[in-house]
TORKOL-4160 file (C-alpha; in steps of 0.2 Angstrom, whole numbers, padded with zeros to 4 digits, m for minus):
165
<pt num="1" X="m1189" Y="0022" Z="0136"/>
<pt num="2" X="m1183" Y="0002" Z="0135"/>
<pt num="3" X="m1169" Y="m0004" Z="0130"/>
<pt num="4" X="m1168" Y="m0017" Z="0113"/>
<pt num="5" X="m1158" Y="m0033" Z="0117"/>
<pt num="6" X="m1145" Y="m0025" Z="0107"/>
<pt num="7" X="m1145" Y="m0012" Z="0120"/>
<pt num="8" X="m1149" Y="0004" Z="0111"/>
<pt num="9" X="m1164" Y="0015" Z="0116"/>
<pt num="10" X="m1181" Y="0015" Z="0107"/>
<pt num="11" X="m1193" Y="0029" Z="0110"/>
<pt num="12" X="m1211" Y="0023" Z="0109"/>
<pt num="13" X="m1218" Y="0039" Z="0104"/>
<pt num="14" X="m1209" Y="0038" Z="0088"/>
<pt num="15" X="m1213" Y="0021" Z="0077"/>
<pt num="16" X="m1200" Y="0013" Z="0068"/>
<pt num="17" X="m1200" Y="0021" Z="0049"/>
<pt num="18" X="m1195" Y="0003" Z="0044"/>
<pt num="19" X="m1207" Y="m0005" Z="0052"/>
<pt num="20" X="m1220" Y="0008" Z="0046"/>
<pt num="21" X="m1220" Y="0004" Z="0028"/>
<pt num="22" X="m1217" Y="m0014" Z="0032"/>
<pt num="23" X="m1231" Y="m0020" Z="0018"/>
<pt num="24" X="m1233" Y="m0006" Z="0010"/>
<pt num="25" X="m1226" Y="m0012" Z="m0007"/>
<pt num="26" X="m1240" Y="m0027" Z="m0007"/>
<pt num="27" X="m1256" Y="m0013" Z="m0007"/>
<pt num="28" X="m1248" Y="m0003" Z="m0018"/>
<pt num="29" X="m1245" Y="m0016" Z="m0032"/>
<pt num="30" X="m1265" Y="m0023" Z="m0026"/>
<pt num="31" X="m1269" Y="m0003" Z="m0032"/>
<pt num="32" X="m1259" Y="m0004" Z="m0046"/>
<pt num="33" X="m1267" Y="m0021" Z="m0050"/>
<pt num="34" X="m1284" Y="m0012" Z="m0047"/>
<pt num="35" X="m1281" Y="0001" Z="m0059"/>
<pt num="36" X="m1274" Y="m0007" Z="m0072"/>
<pt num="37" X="m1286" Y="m0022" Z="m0073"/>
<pt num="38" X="m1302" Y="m0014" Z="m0073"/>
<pt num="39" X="m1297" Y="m0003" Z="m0089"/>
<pt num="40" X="m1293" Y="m0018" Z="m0097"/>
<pt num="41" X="m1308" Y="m0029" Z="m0091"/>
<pt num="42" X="m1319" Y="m0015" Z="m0098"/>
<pt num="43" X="m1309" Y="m0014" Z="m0116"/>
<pt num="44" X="m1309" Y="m0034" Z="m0120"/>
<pt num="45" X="m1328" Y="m0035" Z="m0114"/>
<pt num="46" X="m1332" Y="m0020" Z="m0125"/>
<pt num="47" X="m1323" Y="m0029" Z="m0140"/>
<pt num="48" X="m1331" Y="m0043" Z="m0136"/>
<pt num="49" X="m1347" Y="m0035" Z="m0137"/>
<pt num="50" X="m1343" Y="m0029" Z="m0153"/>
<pt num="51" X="m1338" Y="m0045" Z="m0161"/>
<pt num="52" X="m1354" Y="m0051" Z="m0157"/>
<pt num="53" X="m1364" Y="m0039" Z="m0164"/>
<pt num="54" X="m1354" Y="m0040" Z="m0181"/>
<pt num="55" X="m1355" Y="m0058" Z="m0181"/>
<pt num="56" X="m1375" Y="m0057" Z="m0177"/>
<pt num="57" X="m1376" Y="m0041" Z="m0192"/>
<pt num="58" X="m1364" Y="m0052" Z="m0206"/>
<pt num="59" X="m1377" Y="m0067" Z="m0201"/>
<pt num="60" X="m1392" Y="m0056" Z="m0203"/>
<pt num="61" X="m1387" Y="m0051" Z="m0220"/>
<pt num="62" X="m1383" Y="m0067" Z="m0227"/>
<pt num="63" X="m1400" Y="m0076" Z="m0220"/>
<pt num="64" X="m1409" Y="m0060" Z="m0226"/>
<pt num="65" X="m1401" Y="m0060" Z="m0242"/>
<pt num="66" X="m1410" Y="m0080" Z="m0244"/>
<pt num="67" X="m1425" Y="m0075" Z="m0240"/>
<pt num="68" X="m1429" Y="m0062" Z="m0251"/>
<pt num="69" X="m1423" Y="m0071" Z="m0265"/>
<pt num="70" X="m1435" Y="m0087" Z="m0260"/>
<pt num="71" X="m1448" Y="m0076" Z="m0260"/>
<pt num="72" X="m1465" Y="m0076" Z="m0272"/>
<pt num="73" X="m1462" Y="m0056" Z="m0274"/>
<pt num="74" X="m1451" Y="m0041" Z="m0268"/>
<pt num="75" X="m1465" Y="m0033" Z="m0253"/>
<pt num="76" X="m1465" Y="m0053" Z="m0246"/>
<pt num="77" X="m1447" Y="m0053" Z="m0250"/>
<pt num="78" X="m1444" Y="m0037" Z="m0239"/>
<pt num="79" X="m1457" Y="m0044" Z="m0224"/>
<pt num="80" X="m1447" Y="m0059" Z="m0223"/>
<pt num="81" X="m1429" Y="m0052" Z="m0222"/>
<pt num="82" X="m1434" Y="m0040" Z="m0209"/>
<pt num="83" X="m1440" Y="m0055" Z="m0199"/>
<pt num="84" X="m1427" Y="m0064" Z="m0201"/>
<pt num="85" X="m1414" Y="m0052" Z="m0197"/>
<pt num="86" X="m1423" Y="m0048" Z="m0181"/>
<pt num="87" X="m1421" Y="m0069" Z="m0178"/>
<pt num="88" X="m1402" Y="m0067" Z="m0183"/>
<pt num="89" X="m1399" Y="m0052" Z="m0171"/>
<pt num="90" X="m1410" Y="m0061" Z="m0157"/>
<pt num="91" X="m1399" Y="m0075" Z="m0158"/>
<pt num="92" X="m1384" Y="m0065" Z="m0152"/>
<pt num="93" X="m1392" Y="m0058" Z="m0140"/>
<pt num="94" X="m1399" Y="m0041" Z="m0148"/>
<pt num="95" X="m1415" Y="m0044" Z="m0148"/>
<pt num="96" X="m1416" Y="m0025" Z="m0145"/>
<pt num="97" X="m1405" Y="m0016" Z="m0155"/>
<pt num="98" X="m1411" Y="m0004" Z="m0169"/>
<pt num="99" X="m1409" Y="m0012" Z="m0187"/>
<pt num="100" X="m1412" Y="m0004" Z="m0202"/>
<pt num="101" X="m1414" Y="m0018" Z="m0220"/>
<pt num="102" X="m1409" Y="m0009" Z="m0236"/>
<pt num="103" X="m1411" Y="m0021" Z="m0253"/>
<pt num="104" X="m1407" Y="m0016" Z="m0270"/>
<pt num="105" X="m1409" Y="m0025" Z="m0286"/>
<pt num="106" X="m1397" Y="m0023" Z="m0304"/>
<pt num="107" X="m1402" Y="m0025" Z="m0317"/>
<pt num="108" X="m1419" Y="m0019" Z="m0313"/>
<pt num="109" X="m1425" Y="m0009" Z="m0296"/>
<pt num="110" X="m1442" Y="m0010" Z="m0301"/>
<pt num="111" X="m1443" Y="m0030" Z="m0299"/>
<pt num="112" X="m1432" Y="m0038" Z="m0291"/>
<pt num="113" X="m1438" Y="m0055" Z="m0295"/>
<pt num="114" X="m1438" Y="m0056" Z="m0313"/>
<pt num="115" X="m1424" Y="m0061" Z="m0326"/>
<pt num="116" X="m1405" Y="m0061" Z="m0320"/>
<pt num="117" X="m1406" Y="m0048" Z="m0305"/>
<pt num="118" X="m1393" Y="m0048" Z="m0293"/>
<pt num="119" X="m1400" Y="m0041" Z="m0275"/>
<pt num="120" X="m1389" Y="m0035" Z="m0263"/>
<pt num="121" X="m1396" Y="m0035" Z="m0243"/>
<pt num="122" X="m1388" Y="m0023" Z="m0232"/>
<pt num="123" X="m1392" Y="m0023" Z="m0214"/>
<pt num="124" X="m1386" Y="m0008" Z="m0202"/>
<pt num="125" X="m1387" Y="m0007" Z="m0184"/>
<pt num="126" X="m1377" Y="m0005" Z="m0169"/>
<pt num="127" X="m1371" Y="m0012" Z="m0152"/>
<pt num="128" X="m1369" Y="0000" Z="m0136"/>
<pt num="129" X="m1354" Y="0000" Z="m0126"/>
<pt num="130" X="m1356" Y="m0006" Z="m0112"/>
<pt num="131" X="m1354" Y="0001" Z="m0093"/>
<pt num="132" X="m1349" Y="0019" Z="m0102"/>
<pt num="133" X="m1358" Y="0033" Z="m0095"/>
<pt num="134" X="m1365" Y="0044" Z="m0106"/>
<pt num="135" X="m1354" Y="0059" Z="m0102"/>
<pt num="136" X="m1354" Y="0069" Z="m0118"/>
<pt num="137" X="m1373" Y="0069" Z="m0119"/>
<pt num="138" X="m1385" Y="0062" Z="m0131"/>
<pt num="139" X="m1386" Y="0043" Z="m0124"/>
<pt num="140" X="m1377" Y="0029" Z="m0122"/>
<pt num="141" X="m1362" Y="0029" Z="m0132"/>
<pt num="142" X="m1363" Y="0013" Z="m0148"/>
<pt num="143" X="m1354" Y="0006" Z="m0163"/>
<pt num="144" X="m1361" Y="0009" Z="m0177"/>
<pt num="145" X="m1359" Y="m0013" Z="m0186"/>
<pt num="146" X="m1367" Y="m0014" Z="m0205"/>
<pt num="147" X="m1366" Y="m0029" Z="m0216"/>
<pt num="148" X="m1371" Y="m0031" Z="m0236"/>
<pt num="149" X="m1374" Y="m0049" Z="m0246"/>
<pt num="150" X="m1376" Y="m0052" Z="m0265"/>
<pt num="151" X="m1388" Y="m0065" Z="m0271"/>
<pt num="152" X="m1389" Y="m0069" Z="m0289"/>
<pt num="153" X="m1408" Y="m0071" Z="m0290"/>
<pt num="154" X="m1406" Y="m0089" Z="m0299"/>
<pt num="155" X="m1396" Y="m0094" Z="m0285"/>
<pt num="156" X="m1411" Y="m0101" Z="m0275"/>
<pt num="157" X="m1424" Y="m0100" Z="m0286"/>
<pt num="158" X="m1429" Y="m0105" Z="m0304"/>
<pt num="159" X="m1431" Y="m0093" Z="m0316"/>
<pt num="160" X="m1448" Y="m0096" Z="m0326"/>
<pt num="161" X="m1445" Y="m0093" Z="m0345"/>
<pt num="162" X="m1457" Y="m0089" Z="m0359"/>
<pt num="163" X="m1459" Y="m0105" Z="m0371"/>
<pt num="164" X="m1450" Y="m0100" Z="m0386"/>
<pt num="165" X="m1460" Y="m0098" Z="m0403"/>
């Protein structure tokens, strides 16, 4: 044993408790830090992810939405809003996501080129979250985004009449 300047004993077999969790308080808030941070880097990154993806799908409907109406005829007008929804997802950055292109006419289904049809574009597809395991099975776990646009068929496109008499 040794004496302190203060004159009591300390036993160097047995540390100082205060000295012992000197610090202590600074890597338990670093953990805390840790633990709190990552879950909350992973959630703004995920909405951020998702955020592009229903920018990219609103995009894609709107762009697919003019090109079918520009088009010479429904099966052109299809061709080319697939292609150019693929354009507007690769833009964002999904060049690989799954994307399904749903158009539909009113007044009339069968041709959706003639008269005063309104044709409504819906594009559906989704964004995978990322850095989430797939622990419940069946893949990578996604959001589900879809988007729909109306164009009036007159909008971007004359509609040829029939001479009168």
């Amino acid at each position: 044993m040794s004496h302190r300047p203060d004159s009591r004993p300390v036993d160097r077999r047995r540390p100082d408790r205060r000295r012992s969790e000197t610090g202590s308080a600074l890597v338990e808030l670093c953990w805390l830090g840790i633990l709190l941070i990552v879950p909350l880097l992973w959630i703004v990154l995920s909405v951020f992810e998702v955020q592009r993806g229903a920018f990219a799908v609103t995009s894609a409907a709107r762009a697919a939405g003019r090109a079918y109406a520009l088009a010479p005829n429904d099966a052109v007008g299809l061709a080319r809003a697939e292609t150019v929804v693929r354009q507007a997802l690769a833009d964002q950055g999904l060049e690989d996501a799954p994307v399904r292109v749903a158009v539909s006419c009113t007044p009339y289904p069968a041709d959706c080129h003639s008269g005063t049809s309104v044709i409504t574009v819906r594009v559906f597809t989704s964004v995978d979250i990322a850095l989430l395991p797939a622990v419940l099975g069946g893949g990578s776990p996604s959001f589900a985004l879809d988007a729909s646009h109306t164009v009036p068929i007159g909008r971007y496109q004359e509609v040829r009449r029939e001479p009168l008499g």
